[in-house]
VOBA-1610 file (N, C-alpha, C; in pm, whole numbers, padded with zeros to 5 digits, always signed):
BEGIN
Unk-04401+01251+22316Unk-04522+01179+22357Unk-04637+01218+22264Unk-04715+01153+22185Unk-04813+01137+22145Unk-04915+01073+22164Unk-05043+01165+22165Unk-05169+01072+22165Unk-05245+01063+22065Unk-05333+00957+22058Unk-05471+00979+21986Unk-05600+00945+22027Unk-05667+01051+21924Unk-05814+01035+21985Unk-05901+01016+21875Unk-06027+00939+21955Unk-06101+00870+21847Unk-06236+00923+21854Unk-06335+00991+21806Unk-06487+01024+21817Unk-06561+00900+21781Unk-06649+00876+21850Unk-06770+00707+21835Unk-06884+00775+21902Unk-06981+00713+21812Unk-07113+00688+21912Unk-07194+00504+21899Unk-07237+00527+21968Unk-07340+00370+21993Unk-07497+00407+21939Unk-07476+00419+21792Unk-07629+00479+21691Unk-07730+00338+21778Unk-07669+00206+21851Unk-07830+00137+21913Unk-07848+00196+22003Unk-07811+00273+22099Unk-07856+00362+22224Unk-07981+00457+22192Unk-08093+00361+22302Unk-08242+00364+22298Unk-08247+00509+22307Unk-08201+00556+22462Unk-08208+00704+22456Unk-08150+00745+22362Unk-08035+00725+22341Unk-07979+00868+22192Unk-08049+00857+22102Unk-08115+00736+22031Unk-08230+00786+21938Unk-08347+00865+21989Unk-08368+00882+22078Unk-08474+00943+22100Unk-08427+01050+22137Unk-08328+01090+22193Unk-08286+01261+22211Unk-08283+01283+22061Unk-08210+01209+21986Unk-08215+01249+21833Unk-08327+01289+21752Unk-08414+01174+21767Unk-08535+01228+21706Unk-08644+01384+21758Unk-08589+01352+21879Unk-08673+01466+21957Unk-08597+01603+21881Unk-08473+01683+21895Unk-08415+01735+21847Unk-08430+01774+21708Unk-08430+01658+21668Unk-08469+01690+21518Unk-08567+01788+21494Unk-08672+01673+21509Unk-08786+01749+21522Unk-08815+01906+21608Unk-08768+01922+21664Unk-08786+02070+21758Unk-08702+02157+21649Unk-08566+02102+21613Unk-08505+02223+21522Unk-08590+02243+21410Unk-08675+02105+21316Unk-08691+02153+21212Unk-08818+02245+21217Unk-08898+02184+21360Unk-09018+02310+21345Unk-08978+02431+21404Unk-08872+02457+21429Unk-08775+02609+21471Unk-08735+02621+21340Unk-08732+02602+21233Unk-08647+02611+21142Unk-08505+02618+21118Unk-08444+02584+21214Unk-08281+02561+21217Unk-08233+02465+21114Unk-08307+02333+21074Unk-08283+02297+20959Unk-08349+02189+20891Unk-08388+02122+20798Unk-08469+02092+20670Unk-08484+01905+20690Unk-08575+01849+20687Unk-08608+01718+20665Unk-08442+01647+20563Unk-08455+01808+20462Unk-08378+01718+20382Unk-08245+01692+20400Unk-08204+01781+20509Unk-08084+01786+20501Unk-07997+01656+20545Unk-07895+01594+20432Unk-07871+01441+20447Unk-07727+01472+20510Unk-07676+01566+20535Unk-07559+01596+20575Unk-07584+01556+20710Unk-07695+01598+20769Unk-07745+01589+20905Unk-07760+01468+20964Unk-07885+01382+20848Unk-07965+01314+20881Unk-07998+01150+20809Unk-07924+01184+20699Unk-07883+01021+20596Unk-07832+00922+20681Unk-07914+00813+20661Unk-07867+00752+20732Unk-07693+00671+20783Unk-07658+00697+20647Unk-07468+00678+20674Unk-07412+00772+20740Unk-07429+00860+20798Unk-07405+00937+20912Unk-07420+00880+21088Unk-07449+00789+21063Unk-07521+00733+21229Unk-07479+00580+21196Unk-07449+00517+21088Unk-07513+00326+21057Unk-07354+00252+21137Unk-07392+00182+21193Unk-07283+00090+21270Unk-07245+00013+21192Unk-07062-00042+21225Unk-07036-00096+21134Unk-07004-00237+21255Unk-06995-00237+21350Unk-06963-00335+21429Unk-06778-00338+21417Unk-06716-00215+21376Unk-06560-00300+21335Unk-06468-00201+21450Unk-06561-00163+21555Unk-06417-00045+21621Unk-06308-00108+21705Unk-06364-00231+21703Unk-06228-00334+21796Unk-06100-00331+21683Unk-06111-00355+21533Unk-06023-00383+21442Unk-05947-00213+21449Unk-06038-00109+21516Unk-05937+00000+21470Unk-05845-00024+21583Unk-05866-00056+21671Unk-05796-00080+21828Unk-05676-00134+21821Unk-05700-00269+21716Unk-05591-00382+21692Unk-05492-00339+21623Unk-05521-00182+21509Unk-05445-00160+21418Unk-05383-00055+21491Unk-05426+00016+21581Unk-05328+00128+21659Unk-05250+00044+21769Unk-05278-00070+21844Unk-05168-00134+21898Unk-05054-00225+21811Unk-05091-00264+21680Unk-04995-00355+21665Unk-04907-00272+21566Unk-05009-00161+21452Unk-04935-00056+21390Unk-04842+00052+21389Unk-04870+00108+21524Unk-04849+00236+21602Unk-04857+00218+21766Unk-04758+00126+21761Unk-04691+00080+21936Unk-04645+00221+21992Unk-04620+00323+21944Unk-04542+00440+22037Unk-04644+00524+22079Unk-04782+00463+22031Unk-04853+00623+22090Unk-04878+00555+22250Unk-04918+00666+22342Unk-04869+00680+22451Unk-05047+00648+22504Unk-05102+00699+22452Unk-05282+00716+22489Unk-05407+00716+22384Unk-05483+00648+22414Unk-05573+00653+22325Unk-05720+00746+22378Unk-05717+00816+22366Unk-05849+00918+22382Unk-06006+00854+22340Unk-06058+00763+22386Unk-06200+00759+22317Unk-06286+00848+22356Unk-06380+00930+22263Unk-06435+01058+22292Unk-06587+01015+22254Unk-06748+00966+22312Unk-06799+00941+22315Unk-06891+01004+22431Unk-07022+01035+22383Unk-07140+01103+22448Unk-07174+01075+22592Unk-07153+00933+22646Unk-07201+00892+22812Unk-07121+00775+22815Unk-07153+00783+22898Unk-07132+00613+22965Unk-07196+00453+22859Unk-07305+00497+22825Unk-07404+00376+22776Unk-07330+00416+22578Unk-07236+00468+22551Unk-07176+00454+22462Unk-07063+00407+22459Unk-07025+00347+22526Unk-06898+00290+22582Unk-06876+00145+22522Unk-06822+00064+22433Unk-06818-00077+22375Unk-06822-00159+22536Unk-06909-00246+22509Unk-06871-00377+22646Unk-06762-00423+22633Unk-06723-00461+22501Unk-06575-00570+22520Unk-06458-00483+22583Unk-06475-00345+22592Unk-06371-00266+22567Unk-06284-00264+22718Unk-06176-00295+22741Unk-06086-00328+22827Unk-06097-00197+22882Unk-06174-00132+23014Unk-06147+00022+23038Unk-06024+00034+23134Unk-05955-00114+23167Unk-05862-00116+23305Unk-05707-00087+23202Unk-05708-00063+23104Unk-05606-00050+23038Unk-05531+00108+23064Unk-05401+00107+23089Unk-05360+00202+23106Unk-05329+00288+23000Unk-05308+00250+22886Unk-05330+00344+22752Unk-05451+00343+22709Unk-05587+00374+22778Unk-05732+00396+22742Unk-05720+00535+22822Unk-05800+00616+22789Unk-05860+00743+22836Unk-06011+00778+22805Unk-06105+00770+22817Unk-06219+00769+22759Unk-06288+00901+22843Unk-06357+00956+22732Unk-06341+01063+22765Unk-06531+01137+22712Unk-06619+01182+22855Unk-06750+01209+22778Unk-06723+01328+22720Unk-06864+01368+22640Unk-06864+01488+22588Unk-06881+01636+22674Unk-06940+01582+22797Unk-06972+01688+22924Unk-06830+01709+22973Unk-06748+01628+22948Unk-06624+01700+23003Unk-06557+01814+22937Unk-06580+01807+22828Unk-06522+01936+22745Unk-06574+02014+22643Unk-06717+02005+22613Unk-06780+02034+22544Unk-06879+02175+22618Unk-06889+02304+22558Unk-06975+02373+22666Unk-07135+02323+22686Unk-07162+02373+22796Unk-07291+02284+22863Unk-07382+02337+22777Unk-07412+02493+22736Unk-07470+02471+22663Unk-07505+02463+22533Unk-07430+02379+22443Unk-07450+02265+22354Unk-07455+02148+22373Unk-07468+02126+22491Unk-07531+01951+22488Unk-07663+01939+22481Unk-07710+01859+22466Unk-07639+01712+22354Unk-07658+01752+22202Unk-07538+01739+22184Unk-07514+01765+22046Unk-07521+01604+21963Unk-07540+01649+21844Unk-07562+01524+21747Unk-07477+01572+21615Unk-07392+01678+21609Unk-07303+01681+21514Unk-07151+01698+21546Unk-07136+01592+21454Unk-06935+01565+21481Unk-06857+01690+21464Unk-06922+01771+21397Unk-06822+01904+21373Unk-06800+01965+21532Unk-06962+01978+21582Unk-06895+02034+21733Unk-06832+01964+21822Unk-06873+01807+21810Unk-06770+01700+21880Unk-06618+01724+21881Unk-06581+01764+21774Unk-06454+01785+21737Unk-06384+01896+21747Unk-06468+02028+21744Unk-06440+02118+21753Unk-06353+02182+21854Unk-06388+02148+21983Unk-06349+02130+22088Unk-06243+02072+22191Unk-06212+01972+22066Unk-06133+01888+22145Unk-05999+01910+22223Unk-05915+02060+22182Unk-05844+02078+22253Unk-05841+02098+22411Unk-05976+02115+22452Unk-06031+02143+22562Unk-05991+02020+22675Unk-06007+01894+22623Unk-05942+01826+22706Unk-05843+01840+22798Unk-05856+01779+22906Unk-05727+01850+23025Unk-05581+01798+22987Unk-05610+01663+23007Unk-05449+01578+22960Unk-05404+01525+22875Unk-05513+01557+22755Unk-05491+01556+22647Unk-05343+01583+22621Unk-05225+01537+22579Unk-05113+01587+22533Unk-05123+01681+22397Unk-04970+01760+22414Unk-04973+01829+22318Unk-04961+01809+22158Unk-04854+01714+22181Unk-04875+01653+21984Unk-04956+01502+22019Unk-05092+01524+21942Unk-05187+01428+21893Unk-05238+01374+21768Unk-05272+01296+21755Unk-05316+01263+21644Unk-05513+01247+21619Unk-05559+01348+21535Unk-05711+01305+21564Unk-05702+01275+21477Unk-05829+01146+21513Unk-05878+01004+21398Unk-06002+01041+21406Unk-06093+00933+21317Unk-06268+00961+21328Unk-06245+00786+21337Unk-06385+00727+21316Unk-06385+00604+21383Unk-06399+00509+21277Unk-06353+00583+21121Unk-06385+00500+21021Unk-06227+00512+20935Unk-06093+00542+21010Unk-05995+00547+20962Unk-05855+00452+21009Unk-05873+00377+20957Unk-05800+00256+20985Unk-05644+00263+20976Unk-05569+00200+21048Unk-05438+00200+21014Unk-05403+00023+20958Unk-05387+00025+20882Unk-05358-00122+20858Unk-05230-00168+20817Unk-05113-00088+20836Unk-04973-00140+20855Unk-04935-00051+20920Unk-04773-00094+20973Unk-04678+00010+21059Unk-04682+00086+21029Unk-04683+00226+21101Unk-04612+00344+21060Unk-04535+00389+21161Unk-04438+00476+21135Unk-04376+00519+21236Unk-04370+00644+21313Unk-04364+00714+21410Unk-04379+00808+21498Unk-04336+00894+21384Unk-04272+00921+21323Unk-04168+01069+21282Unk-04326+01058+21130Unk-04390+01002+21088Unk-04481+01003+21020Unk-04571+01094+21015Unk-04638+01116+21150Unk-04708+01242+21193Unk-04635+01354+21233Unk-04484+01367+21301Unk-04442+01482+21355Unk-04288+01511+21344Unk-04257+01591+21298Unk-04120+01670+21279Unk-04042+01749+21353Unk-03983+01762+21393Unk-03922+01815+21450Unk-04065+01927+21543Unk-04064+01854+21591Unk-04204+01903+21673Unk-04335+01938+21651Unk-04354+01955+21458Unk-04422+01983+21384Unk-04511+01893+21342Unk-04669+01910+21313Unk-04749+01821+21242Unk-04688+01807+21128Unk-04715+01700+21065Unk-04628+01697+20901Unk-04776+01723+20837Unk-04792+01775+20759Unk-04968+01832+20678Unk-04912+01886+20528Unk-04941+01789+20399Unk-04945+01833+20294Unk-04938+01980+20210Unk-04893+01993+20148Unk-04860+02130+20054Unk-04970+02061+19950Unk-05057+02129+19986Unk-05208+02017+19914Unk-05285+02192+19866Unk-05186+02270+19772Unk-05225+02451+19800Unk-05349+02437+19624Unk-05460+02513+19623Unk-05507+02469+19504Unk-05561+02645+19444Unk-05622+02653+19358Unk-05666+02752+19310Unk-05749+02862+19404Unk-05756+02965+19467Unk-05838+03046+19551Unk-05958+03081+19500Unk-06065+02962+19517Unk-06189+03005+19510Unk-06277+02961+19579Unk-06416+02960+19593Unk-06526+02911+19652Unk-06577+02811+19574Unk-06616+02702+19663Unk-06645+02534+19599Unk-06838+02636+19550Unk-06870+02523+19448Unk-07006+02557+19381Unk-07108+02456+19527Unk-07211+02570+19559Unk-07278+02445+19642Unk-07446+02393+19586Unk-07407+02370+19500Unk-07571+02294+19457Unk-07544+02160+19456Unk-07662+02054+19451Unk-07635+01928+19472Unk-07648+01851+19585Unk-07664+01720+19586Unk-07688+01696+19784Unk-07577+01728+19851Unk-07454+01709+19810Unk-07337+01803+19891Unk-07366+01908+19905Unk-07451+02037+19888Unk-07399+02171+19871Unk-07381+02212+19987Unk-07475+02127+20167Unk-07448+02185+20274Unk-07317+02144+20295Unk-07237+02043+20278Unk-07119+02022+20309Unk-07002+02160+20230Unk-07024+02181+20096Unk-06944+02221+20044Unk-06981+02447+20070Unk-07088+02463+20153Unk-07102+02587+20206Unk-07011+02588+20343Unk-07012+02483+20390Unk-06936+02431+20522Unk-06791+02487+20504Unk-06723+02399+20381Unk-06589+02461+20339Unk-06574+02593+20310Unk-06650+02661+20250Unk-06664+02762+20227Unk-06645+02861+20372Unk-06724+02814+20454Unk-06707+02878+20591Unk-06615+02893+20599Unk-06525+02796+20622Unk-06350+02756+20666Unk-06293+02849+20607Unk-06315+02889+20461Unk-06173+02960+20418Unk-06205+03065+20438Unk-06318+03150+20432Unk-06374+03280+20539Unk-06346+03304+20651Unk-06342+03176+20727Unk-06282+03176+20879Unk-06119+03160+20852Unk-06071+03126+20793Unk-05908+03125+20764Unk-05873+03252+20757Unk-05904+03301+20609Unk-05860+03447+20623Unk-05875+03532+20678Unk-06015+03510+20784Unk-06028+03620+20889Unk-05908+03601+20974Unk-05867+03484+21003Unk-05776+03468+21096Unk-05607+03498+21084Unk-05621+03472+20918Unk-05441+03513+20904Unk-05431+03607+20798Unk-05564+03665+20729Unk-05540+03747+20670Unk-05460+03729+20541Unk-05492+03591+20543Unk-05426+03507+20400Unk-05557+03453+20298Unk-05560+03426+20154Unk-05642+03363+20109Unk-05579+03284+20010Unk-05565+03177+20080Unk-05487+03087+20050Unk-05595+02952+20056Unk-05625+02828+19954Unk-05708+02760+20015Unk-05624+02626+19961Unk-05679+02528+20065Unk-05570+02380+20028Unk-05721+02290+20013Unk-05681+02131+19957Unk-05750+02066+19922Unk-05769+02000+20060Unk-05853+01896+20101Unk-05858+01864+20186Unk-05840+01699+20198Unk-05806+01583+20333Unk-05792+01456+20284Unk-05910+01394+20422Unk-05976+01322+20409Unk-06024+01240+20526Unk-05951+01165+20563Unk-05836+01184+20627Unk-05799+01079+20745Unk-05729+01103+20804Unk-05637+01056+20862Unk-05571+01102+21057Unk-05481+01252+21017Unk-05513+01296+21118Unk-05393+01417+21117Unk-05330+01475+21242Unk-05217+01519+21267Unk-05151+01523+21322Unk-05192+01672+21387Unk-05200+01717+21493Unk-05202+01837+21567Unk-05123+01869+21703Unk-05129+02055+21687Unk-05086+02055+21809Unk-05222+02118+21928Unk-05183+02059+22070Unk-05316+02113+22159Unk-05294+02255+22208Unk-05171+02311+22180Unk-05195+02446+22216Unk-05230+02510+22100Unk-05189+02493+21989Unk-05265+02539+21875Unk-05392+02588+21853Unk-05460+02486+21849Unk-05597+02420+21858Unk-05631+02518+21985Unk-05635+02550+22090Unk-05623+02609+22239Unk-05675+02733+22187Unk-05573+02781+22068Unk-05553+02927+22073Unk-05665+02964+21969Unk-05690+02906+21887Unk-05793+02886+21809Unk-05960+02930+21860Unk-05922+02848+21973Unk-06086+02809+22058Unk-06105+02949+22114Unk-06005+02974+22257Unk-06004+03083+22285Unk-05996+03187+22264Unk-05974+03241+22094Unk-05921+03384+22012Unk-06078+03402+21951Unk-06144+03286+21905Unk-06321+03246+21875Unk-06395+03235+21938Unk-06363+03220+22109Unk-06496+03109+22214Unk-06637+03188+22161Unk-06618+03332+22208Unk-06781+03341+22190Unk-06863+03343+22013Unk-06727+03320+21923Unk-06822+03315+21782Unk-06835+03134+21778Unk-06753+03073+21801Unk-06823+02929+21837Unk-06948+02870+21933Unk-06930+02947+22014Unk-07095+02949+22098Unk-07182+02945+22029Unk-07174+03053+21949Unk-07322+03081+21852Unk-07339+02956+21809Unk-07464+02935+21841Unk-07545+02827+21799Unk-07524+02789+21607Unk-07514+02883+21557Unk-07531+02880+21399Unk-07364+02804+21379Unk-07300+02837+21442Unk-07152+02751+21443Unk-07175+02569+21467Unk-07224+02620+21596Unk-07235+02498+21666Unk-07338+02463+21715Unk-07451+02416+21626Unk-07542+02347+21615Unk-07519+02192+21655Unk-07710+02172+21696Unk-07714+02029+21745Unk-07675+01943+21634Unk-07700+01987+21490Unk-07694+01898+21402Unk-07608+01988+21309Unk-07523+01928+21192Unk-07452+01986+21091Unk-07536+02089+21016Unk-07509+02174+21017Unk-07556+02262+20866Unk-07475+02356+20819Unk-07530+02425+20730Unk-07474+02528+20619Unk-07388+02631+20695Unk-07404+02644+20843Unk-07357+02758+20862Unk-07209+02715+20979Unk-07213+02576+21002Unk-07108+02543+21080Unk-06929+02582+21025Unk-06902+02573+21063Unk-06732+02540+21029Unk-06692+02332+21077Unk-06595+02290+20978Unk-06569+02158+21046Unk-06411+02157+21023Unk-06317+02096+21076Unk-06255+02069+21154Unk-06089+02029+21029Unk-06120+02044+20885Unk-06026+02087+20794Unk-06003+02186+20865Unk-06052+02303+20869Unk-05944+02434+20915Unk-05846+02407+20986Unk-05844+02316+21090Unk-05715+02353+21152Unk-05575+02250+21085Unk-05589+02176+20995Unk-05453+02155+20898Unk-05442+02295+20824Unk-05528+02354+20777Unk-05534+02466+20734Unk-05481+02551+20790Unk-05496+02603+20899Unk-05414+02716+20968Unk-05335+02694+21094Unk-05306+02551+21053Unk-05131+02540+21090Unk-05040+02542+20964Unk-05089+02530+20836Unk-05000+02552+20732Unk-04992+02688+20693Unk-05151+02771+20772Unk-05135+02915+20726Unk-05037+02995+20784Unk-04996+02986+20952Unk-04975+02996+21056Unk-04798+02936+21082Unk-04764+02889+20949Unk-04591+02802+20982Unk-04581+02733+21097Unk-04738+02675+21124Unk-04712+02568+21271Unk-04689+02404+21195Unk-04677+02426+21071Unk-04657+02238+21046Unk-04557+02213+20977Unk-04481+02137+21000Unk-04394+02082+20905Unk-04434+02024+20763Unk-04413+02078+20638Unk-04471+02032+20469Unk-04397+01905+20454Unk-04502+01797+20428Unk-04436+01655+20434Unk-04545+01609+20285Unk-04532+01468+20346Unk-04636+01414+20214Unk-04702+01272+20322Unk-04729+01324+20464Unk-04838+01217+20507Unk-04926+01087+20458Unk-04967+01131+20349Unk-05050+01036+20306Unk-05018+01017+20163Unk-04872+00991+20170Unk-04805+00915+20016Unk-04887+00777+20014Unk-04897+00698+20080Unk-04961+00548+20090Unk-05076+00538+20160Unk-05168+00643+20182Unk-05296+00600+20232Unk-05410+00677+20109Unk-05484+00643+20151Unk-05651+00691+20082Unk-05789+00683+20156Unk-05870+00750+20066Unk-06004+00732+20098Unk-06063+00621+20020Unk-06166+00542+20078Unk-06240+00441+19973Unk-06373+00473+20044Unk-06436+00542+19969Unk-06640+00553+20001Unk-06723+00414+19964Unk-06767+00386+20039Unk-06800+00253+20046Unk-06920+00236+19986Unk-06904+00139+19898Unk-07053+00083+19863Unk-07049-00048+19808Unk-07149-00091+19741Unk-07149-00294+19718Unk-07073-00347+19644Unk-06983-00303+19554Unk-06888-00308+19474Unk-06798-00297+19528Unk-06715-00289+19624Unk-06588-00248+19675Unk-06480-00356+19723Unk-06372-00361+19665Unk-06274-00489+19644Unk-06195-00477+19765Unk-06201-00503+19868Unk-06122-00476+20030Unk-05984-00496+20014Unk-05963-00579+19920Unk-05774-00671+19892Unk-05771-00541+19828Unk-05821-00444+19738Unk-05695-00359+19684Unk-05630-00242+19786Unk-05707-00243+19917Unk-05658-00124+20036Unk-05549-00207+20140Unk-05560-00326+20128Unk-05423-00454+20246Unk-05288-00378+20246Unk-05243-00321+20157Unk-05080-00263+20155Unk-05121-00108+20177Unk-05248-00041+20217Unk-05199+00119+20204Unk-05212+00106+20400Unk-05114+00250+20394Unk-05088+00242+20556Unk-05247+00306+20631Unk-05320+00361+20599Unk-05396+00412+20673Unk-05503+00426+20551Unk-05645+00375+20534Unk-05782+00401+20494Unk-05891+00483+20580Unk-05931+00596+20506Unk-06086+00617+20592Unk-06174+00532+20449Unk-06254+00464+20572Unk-06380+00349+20476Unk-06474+00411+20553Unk-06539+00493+20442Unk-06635+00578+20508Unk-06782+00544+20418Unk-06871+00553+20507Unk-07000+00463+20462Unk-07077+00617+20354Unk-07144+00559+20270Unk-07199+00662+20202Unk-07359+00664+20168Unk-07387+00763+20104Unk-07545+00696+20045Unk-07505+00661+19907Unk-07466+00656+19893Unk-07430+00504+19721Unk-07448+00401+19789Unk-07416+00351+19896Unk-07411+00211+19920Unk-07593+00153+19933Unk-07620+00015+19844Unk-07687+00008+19834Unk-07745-00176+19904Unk-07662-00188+19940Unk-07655-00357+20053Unk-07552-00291+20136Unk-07636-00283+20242Unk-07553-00250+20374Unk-07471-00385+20448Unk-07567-00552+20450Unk-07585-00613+20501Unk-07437-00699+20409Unk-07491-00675+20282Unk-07353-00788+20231Unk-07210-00680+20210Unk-07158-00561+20223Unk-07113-00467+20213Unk-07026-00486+20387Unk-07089-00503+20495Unk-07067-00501+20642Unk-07011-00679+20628Unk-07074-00800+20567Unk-06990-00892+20608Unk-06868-00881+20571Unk-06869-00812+20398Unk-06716-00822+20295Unk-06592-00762+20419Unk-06660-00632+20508Unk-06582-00512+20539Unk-06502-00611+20658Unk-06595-00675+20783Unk-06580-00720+20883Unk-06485-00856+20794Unk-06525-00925+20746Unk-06361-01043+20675Unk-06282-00973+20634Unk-06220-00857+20562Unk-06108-00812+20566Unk-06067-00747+20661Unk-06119-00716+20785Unk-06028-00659+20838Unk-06000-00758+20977Unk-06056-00897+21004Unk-06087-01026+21071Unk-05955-01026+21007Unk-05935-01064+20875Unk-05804-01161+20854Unk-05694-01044+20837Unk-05726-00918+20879Unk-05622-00856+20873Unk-05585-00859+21005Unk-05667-00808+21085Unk-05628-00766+21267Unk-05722-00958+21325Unk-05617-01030+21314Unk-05713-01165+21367Unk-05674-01194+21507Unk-05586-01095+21597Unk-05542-01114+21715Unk-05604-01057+21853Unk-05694-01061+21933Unk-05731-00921+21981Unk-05619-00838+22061Unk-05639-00718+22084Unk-05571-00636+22128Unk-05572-00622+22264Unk-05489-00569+22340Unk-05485-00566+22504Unk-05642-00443+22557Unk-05697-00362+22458Unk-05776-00270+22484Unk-05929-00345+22501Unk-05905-00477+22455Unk-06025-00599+22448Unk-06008-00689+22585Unk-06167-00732+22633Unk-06183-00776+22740Unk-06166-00940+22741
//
């Protein structure tokens, strides 16, 4: 049995902009963190794309065996209208249910995610997605899991620390965290490359993780309202299930990729790969003609609606 789960928010929700902005503002005059920080606060971090029905269409018509779909979203008033909630493979799931109380309300995906083993019925082999990773042909169950095993790349690279200057550098201090937090944990220094898109886990894994860390994840500097320099995100744990001999070494993502989106971007050359993250960036410089191109390819790809639609 497998599930998956999906992280979303509803960036038009009147209140969440305004908890957002409020927040902001309180951390940055606390100094927790910087106007500039775009990791946080760019606007392709938050911008709607209008397309989460097409991911819906591509996990029912792509990936018929998963058993549940987890949507993991902040309240109630983030919830899609069209979205079929009477469906028996829906689970929707707030952030108060498994998130500790006090970090709410959070506004960064790292702690969204962080957590997620916490879920109650969550099953044990899952698949976590983000809400910009598409499946756009079949794949099959034994794809993600092996003989009980996540399948996770032999993706092993040189042992060092990424350089962090540049508007990445809070992201790439982030990684840096991870492999500090790796080797604290297995006493290995070993570091792998990393891929944006679905991966396969286990929930007791993940479990043991949370609970062997709870009170260094508390700390606020972990798990902040908003991303920064001092968080950990959510690569580690392909990481130390490969550190750990919890995954099966496969090649997952022989036929998928990343495509960072911006006004130039040819949608027909991604139609044959099995799984895309189309992840919005600050290069993109027409949001408006960029969002029609995105929404027609994936219209004439997923043109059926799905049973998860009202």
């Amino acid at each position: 049995m497998i599930d998956i789960v999906i992280t979303y928010l509803n960036p038009r929700d009147k209140q969440w902009q305004e908890d957002f902005n409020y927040w902001k503002d309180k951390e940055i005059k606390e100094g927790k963190t910087t106007p500039s920080n775009r990791q946080a606060f760019g606007e392709e971090r938050t911008r709607e794309w209008d397309t989460l029905k097409y991911w819906f269409r591509g996990i029912e018509k792509n990936c018929p065996w998963v058993n549940k779909v987890f949507l993991v979203c902040q309240n109630e008033r983030h919830v899609p209208k069209w979205l079929n909630r009477d469906n028996p493979k829906l689970r929707i799931v707030y952030h108060d249910e498994y998130i500790p109380e006090e970090l709410l309300p959070t506004f960064n995906a790292m702690t969204i995610s962080l957590f997620i083993d916490r879920i109650e019925d969550l099953s044990e082999h899952y698949i976590m997605s983000d809400d910009d990773y598409y499946f756009l042909n079949p794949i099959k169950e034994d794809h993600f899991f092996k003989e009980g095993k996540p399948i996770h790349p032999d993706n092993r690279t040189g042992y060092f620390l990424y350089a962090t200057k540049g508007t990445d550098g809070v992201f790439f201090k982030i990684l840096n965290n991870n492999l500090r937090f790796e080797a604290k944990i297995t006493g290995k220094r070993i570091k792998y490359g990393f891929y944006h898109l679905p991966e396969a886990r286990l929930k007791s894994f993940g479990k043991w993780i949370i609970d062997k860390n709870y009170k260094e994840f508390i700390d606020r500097n972990i798990c902040s309202k908003f991303r920064n320099e001092k968080n950990l995100c959510s690569y580690m744990y392909s990481d130390l299930l490969k550190l750990c001999n919890k995954a099966y070494i496969g090649d997952p993502y022989k036929n998928s990729c990343y495509c960072g989106l911006d006004s130039n971007v040819d949608f027909n050359n991604y139609k044959d790969k099995d799984m895309v993250c189309f992840n919005d960036t600050e290069r993109l410089d027409d949001y408006d003609k960029t969002k029609e191109k995105f929404v027609e390819f994936l219209k004439e790809k997923f043109p059926n609606k799905s049973s998860f639609e009202i």
